[in-house]
Each structure stands twice: as C-alpha cells, then as structure tokens.
C-alpha beads as a LAMMPS data file, in Angstrom:
LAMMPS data file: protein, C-alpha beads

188 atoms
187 bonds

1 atom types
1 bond types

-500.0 500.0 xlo xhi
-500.0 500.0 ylo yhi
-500.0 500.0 zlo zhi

Masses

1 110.0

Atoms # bond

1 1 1 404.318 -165.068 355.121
2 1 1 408.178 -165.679 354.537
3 1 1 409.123 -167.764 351.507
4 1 1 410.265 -170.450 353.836
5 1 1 406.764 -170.926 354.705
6 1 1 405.160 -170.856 351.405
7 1 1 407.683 -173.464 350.283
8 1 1 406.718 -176.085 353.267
9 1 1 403.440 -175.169 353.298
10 1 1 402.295 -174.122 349.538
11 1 1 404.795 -175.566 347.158
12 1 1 407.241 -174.610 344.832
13 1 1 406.098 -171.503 342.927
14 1 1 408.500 -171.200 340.537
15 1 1 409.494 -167.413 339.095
16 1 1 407.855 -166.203 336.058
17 1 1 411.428 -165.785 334.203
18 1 1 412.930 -169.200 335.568
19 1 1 414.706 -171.012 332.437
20 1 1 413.214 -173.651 330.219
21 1 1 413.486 -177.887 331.583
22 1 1 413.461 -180.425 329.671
23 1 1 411.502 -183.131 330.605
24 1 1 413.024 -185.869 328.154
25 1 1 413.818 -186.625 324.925
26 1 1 411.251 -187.560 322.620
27 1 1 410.776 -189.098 318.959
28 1 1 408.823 -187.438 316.734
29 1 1 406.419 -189.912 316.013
30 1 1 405.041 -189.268 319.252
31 1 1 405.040 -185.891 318.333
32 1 1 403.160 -186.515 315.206
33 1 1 400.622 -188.954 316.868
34 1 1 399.649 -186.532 319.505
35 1 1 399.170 -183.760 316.857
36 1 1 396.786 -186.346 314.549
37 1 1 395.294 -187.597 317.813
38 1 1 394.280 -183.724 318.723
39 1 1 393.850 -181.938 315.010
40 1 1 391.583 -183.530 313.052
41 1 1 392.406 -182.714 309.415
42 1 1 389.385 -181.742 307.256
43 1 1 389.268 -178.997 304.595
44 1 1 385.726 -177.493 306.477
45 1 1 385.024 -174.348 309.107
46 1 1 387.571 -174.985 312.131
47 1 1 389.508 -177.485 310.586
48 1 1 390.987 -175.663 307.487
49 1 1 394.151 -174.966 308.413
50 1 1 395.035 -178.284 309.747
51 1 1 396.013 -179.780 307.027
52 1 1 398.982 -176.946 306.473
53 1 1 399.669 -177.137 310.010
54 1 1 400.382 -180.907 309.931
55 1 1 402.594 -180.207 306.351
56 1 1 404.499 -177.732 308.756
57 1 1 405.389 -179.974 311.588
58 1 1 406.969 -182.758 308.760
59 1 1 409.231 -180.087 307.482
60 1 1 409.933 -178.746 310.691
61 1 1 411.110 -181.621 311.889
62 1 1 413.371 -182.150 308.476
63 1 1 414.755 -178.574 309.202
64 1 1 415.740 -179.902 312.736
65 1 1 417.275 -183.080 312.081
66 1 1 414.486 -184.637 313.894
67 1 1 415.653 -183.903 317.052
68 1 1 412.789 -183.417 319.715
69 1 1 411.973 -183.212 323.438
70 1 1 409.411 -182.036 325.768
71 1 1 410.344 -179.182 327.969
72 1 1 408.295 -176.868 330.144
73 1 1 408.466 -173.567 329.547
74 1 1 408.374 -170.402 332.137
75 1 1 405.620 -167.559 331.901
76 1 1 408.227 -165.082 330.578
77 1 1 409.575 -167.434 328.314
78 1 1 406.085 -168.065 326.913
79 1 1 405.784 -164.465 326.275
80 1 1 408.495 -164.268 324.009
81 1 1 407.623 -166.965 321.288
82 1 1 407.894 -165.631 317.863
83 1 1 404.375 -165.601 316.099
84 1 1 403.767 -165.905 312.592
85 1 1 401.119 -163.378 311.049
86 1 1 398.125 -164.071 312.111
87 1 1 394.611 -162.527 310.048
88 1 1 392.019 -164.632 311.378
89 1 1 390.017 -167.392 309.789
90 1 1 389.148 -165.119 306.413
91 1 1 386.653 -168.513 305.159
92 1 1 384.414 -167.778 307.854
93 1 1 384.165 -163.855 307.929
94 1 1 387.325 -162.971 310.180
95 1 1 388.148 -159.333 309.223
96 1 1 390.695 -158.125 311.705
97 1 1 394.502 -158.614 311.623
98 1 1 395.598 -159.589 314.831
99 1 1 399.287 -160.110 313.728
100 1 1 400.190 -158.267 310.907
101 1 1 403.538 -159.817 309.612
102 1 1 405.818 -162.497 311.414
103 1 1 408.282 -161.367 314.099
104 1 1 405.591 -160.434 316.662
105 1 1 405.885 -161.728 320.319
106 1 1 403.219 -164.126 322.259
107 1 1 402.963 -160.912 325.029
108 1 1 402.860 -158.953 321.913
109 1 1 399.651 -161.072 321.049
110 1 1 397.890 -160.778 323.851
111 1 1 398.423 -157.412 324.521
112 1 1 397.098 -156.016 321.171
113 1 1 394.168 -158.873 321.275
114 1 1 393.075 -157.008 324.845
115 1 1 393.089 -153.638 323.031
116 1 1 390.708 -155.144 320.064
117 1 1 387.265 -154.732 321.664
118 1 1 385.245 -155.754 318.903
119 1 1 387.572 -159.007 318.511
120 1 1 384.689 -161.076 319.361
121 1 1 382.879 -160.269 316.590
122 1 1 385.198 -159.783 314.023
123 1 1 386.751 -162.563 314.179
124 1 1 384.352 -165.069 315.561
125 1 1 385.907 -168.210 314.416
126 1 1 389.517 -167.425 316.156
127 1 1 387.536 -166.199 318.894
128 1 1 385.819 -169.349 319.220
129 1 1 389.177 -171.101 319.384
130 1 1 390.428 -168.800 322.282
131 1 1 387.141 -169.118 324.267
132 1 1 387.465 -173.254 323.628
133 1 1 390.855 -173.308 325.651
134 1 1 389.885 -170.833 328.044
135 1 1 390.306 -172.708 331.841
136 1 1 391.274 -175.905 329.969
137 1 1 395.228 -177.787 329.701
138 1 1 396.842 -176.109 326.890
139 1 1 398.409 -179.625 325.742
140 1 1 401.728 -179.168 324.180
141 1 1 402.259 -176.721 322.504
142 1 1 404.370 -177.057 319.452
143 1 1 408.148 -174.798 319.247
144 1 1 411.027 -174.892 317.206
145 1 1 414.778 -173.489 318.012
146 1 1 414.703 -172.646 314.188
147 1 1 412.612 -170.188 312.445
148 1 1 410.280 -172.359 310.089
149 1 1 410.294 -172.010 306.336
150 1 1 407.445 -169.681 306.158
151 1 1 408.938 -167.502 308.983
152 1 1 412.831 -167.957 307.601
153 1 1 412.685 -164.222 306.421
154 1 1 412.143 -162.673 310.370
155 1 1 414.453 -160.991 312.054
156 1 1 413.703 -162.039 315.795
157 1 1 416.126 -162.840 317.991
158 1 1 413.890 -165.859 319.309
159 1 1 414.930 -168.483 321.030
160 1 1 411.673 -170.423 320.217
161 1 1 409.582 -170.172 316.955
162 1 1 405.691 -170.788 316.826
163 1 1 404.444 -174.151 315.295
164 1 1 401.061 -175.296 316.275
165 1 1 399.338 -173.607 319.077
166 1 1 398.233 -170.458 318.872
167 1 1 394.868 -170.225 319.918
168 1 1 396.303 -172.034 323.466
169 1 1 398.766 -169.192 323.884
170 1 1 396.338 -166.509 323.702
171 1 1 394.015 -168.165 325.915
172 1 1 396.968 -168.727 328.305
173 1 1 397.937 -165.186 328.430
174 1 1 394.269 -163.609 328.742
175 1 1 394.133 -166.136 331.617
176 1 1 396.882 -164.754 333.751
177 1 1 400.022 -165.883 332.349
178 1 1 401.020 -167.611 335.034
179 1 1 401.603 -171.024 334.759
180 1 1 404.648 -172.738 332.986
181 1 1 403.317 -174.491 329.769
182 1 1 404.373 -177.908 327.877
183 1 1 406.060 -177.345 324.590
184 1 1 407.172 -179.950 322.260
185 1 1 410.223 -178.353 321.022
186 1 1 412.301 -179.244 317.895
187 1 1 415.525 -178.820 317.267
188 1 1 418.727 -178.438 319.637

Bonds

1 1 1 2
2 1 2 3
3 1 3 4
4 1 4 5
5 1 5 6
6 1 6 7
7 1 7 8
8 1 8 9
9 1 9 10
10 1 10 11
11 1 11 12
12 1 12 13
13 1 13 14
14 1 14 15
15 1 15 16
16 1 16 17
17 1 17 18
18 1 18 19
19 1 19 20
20 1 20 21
21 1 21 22
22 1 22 23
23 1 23 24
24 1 24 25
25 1 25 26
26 1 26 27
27 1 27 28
28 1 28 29
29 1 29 30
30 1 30 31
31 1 31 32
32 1 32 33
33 1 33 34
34 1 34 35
35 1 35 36
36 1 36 37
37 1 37 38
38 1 38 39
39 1 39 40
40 1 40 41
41 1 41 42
42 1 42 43
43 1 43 44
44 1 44 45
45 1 45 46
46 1 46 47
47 1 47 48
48 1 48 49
49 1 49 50
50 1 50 51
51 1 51 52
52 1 52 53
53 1 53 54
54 1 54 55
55 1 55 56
56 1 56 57
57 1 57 58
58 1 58 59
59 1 59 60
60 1 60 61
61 1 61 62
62 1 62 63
63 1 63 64
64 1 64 65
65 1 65 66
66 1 66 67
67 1 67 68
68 1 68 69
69 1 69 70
70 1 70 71
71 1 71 72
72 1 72 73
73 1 73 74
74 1 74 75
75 1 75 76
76 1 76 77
77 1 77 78
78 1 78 79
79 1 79 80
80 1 80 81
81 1 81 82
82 1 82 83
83 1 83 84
84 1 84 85
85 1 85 86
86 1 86 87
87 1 87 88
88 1 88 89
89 1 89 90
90 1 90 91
91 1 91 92
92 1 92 93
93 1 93 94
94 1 94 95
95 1 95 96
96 1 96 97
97 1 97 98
98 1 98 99
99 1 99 100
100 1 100 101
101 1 101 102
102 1 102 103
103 1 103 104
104 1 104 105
105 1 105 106
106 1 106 107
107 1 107 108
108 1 108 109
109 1 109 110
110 1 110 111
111 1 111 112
112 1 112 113
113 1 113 114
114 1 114 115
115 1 115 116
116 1 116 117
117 1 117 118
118 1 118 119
119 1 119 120
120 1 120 121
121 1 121 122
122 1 122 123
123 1 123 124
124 1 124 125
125 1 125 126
126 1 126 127
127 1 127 128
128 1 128 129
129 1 129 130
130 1 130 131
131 1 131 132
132 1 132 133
133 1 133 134
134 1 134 135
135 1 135 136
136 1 136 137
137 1 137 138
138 1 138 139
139 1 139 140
140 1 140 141
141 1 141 142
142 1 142 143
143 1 143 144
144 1 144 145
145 1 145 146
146 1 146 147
147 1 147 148
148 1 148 149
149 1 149 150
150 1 150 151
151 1 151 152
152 1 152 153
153 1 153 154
154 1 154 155
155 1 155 156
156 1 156 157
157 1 157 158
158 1 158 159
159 1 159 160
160 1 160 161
161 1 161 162
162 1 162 163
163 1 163 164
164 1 164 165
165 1 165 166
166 1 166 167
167 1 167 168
168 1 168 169
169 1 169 170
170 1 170 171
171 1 171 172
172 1 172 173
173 1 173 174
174 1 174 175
175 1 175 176
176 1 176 177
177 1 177 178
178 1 178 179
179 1 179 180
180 1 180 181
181 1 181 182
182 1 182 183
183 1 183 184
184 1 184 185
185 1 185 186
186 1 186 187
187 1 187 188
C-alpha cells in the first residue's frame, strides 16, 4: 500500500513523534470538576491518595497562573513525561519500588514495570489500577509545563511534568503506545 492510499482509504495515522495540539483553552474549574467527578476522595484502600492528589492540582494551578488547556499529546511525547517516585500503595502491602526518585520518564516506567515479573503480586493494589484501565479511554490525563512543588528539586529537561494519571500511562504504554492521549495541561 502507498501512503496515498492509506490516507483515502484508512485515515490519518498520525507519526508517533508528531508535536503536541491544543485543542482549546480551558478554565480550571472544569479541570477541577472532571478530576472530583472521576477521583472520589476517601482516606480508604484505592482512594488514599486522592485526597493529596486533589491538594496537588490547586497548587499546581497557583504555580501556573491558572492558565490551562486541553491538548493531545503524541506517543513519543507521552513517553517522555517526567514521573514522580513512585513505591506502590505501601497501606495495602505494595513492596516494590517501581520509580525510585523523581526524574524518571513514562517509557522509563513502562519499560522497568515489563522487567518486574512478580509486579502482580507485589504490588497488587497498583496493579489493580493498571489492569482497571487496561483497553479502556485513559480520560485526561493531568500535565504541567512546570515541575510541581514536590518534584521542584529534578533535574529533567521535561517539557511536561506528571500530575494525576499514572496508573493510565502505564496501562497506555503496556498496551502498545500507540495512540495520542488527552492531557489537561497547565501552564504556558
């Protein structure tokens, strides 16, 4: 087949490393509704960590002015979000590190989470998280231009910095990596 044909005939596949669009501008209390609508906040098993996740988005969005927009995101672009450390849910018997320290890469991620055999097991909680996204729509994911408090001490040369979402991008990469992804992204 010549690409002439797979355009009229099977769409636009756009390249892995094409560059972030932005969809539109949007105000962050849509931003904030979709996150309540999606994380419930509870102090219990998989809902723990909402609560902090929720107190991150407020001050990431003071750190950025609270300038937000959707954009969609290329594979390769995906790959390269800066991750925050990442142990596992230690409350419910997670005992392996996936991310040891911030700076690490999405690709990064999902590399050393293929190489982790026993992943399953030891951390069955996160695992549970990865398996629930698995096939489904990743919803937004959440990105900043700015490196967020927690993470202010990295040296990455990232263009986009983790905020909510995690669990989606592993899932996404085990899946293929393929397919751009929505980000809500703060910041200019």
């Amino acid at each position: 087949r010549t690409a002439a044909f797979e355009a009229v005939y099977l769409g636009p596949n756009p390249s892995p490393a094409a560059k972030m669009k932005t969809v539109k501008d949007i105000p962050f209390r849509e931003v904030l509704e979709h996150f309540d609508a999606v994380h419930p906040v509870r102090e219990e098993g998989n809902f723990a960590t909402n609560g902090w996740a929720r107190g991150l988005l407020l001050s990431t969005n003071e750190l950025c002015q609270g300038v937000w927009r959707l954009v969609e995101l290329s594979p390769d672009e995906v790959l390269e979000i800066c991750l925050p450390h990442h142990r596992g849910e230690k409350s419910a018997g997670g005992t392996t590190v996936l991310l040891e320290g911030d700076g690490a890469t999405a690709g990064d991620a999902v590399t050393r989470l293929q190489s982790l055999a026993d992943y399953s097991t030891t951390n069955e909680v996160c695992w549970g998280k990865i398996q629930y996204w698995a096939g489904r729509d990743a919803e937004p994911i959440i990105l900043s231009t700015t490196a967020p408090k927690h993470m202010q001490d990295v040296v990455a040369d990232a263009k986009f910095f983790h905020i909510d979402g995690l669990h989606r991008i592993l899932a996404w990469g085990l899946g293929g990596a393929t397919l751009p992804v929505q980000a809500f992204l703060a910041g200019r």
